[in-house]
C-alpha positions, -999 to 999 in steps of 0.1 A, spaced: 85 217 -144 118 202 -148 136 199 -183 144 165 -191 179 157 -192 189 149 -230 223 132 -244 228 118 -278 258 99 -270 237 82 -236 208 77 -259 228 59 -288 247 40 -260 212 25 -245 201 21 -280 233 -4 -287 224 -23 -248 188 -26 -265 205 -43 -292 224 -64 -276 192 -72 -256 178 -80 -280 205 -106 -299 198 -127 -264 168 -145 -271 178 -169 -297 202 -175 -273 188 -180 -241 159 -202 -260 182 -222 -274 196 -225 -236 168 -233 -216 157 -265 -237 186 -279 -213 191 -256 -181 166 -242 -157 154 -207 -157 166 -200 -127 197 -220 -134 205 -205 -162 198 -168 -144 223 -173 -115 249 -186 -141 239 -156 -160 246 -129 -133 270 -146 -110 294 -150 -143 285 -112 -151 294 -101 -114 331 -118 -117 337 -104 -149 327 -66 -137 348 -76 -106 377 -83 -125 378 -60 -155 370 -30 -124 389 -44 -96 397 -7 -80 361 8 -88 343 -24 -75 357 -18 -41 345 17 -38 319 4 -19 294 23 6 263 19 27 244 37 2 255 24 -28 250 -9 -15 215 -4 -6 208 17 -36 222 -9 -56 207 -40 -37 173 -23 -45 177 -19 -80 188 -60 -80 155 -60 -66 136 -48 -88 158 -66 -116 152 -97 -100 113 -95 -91 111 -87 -130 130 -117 -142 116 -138 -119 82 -128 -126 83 -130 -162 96 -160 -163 75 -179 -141 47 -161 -162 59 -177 -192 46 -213 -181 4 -199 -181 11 -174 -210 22 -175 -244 53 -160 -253 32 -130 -274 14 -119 -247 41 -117 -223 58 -96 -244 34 -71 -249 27 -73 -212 62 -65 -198 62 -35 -226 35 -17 -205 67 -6 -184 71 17 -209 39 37 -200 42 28 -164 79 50 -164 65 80 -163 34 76 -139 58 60 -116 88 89 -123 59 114 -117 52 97 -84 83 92 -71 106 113 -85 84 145 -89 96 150 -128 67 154 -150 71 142 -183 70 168 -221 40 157 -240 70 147 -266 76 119 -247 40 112 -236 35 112 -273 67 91 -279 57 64 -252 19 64 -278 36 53 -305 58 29 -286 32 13 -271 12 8 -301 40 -9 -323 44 -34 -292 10 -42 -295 14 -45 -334 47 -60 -329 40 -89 -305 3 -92 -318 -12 -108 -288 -40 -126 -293 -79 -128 -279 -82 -146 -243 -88 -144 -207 -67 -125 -187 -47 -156 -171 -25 -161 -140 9 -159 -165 -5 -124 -174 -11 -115 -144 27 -125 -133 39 -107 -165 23 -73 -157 42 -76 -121 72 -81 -141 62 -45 -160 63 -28 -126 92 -40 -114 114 -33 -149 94 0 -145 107 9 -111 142 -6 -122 143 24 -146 126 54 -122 150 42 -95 181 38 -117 173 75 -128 175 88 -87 205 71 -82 224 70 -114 237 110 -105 248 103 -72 271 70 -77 300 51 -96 280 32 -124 307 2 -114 298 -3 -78 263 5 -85 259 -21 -116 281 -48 -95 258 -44 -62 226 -52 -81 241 -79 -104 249 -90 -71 219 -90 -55 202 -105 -86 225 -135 -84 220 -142 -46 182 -139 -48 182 -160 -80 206 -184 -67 179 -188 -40 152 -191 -57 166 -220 -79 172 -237 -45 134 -241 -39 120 -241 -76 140 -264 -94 172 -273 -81 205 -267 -97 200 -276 -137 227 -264 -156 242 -287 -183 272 -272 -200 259 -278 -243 270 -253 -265 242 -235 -265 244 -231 -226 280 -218 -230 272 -194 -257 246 -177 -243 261 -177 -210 289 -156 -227 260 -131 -247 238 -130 -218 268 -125 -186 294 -105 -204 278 -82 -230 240 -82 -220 244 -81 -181 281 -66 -173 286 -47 -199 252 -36 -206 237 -26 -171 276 -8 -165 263 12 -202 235 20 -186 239 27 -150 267 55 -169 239 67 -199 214 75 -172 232 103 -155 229 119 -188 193 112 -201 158 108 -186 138 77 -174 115 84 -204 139 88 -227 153 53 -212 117 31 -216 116 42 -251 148 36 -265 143 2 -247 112 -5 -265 136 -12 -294 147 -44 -279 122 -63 -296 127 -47 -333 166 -63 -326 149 -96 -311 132 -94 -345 160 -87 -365 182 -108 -354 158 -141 -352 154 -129 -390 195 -131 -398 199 -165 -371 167 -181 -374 150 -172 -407 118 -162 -391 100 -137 -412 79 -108 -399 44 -100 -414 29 -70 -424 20 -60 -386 52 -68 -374 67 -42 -395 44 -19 -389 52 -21 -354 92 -18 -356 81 13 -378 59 29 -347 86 20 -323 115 37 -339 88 64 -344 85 67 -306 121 71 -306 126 97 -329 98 118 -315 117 114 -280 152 128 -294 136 157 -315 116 168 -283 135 167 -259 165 182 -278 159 218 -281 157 227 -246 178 201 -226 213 197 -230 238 169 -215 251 171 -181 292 172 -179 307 143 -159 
């Protein structure tokens, strides 16, 4: 069995992406009561891939036939995921979908098993238990059919899923830059296409649009898919869906401090479990792992 890779510093660093993550959905709602979804998504990555370009002019360059197609499948799988979840969005409600696309958490390590041959510790079996259940007290979905937005949403959990488990393969072998800026890339071409045929270029520039372009291109997409393409040459896919499943405790949080929306008893029950999750992912997988040198 292989030991699971295991960095404080990469863990913390995802943690922080998770946060900011999680700061964008204020944002982006505030957004897309003016500008298309897939509008406001090419904006989002195209603006993301100039400012990697330019803040990592040398490094961007360093391109090669396999980090381009590594990287153009991992904007793949970022895309179908997007895509998917927000089409999803117009037959489901905005609970459900949530706890849907968190079922990537326990997809991670049937699909790193699979494909990677890297069995998970029960730690983080155990971990991903405790981080599924405070999504599903966190988002507290409510009683209904299974529906075609459902449907949609749990494609969107397999393709965030497989964004992780092939992140993790590739991660090792390649210049987080170049691999970051290939499937930001890629997510912005595909995008840019798809807004061609759903809705047509909708875009207007209020200050909402503007703002969240800034929070969602710069910090959540360059900056944050750059953090992470770097953390997960140091850490495990598992480690990766868990910390991640922290992105709604933030989204929480910081609807709490923007918006004044209050969370009930389950909420906090689940932001407990969660960070749980996380805790019982750090303490075992830290005695016998130990982070890989650059």
């Amino acid at each position: 069995m292989k030991a699971e890779r295991f960095s404080i510093g990469a863990d913390l660093a995802l943690l922080a992406v998770a946060a900011v993550w999680g700061l964008t959905f204020a944002a982006v709602q505030r957004a897309l009561d003016a500008a298309g979804p897939f509008s406001f998504l090419t904006a989002r990555f195209a603006l993301a891939a100039v400012v990697l370009g330019a803040a990592f002019p040398r490094r961007v360059l360093r391109l090669d036939r396999d980090v381009v197609a590594v990287g153009a499948l991992i904007g793949v799988w970022l895309t179908v995921g997007y895509a998917l979840q927000t089409v999803g969005l117009l037959y489901t409600t905005a609970s459900r979908s949530g706890f849907i696309t968190g079922l990537s958490v326990v997809l991670v390590p049937v699909l790193s098993l699979a494909v990677s041959r890297n069995r998970p510790r029960l730690s983080s079996l155990a971990a991903v238990a405790f981080a599924g259940a405070g999504l599903y007290l966190l988002t507290s979905p409510g009683d209904g059919n299974f529906n075609l937005g459902d449907l949609l949403t749990l494609g969107c959990a397999a393709a965030f899923a497989l964004h992780i488990v092939t992140t993790e393969r590739a991660a090792p072998r390649h210049d987080p830059v170049p691999l970051a800026f290939c499937q930001i890339v890629t997510t912005a071409v595909i995008c840019a296409a798809l807004m061609s045929v759903w809705e047509g270029p909708r875009l207007p520039l209020t200050a909402w649009t503007i703002a969240a372009l800034a929070i969602t291109g710069v910090l959540a997409t360059a900056v944050a898919f750059s953090v992470q393409m770097w953390a997960q040459r140091r850490t495990s896919a598992t480690h990766v869906a868990v910390i991640f499943t922290a992105e709604p405790v933030f989204a929480a949080l910081f609807a709490w401090l923007i918006q004044h929306e209050v969370l009930g008893l389950g909420g906090l029950a689940g932001g407990a479990l969660i960070v749980t999750g996380i805790l019982v992912a750090q303490i075992g997988a830290a005695p016998r792992a130990a982070p890989q040198e650059e």
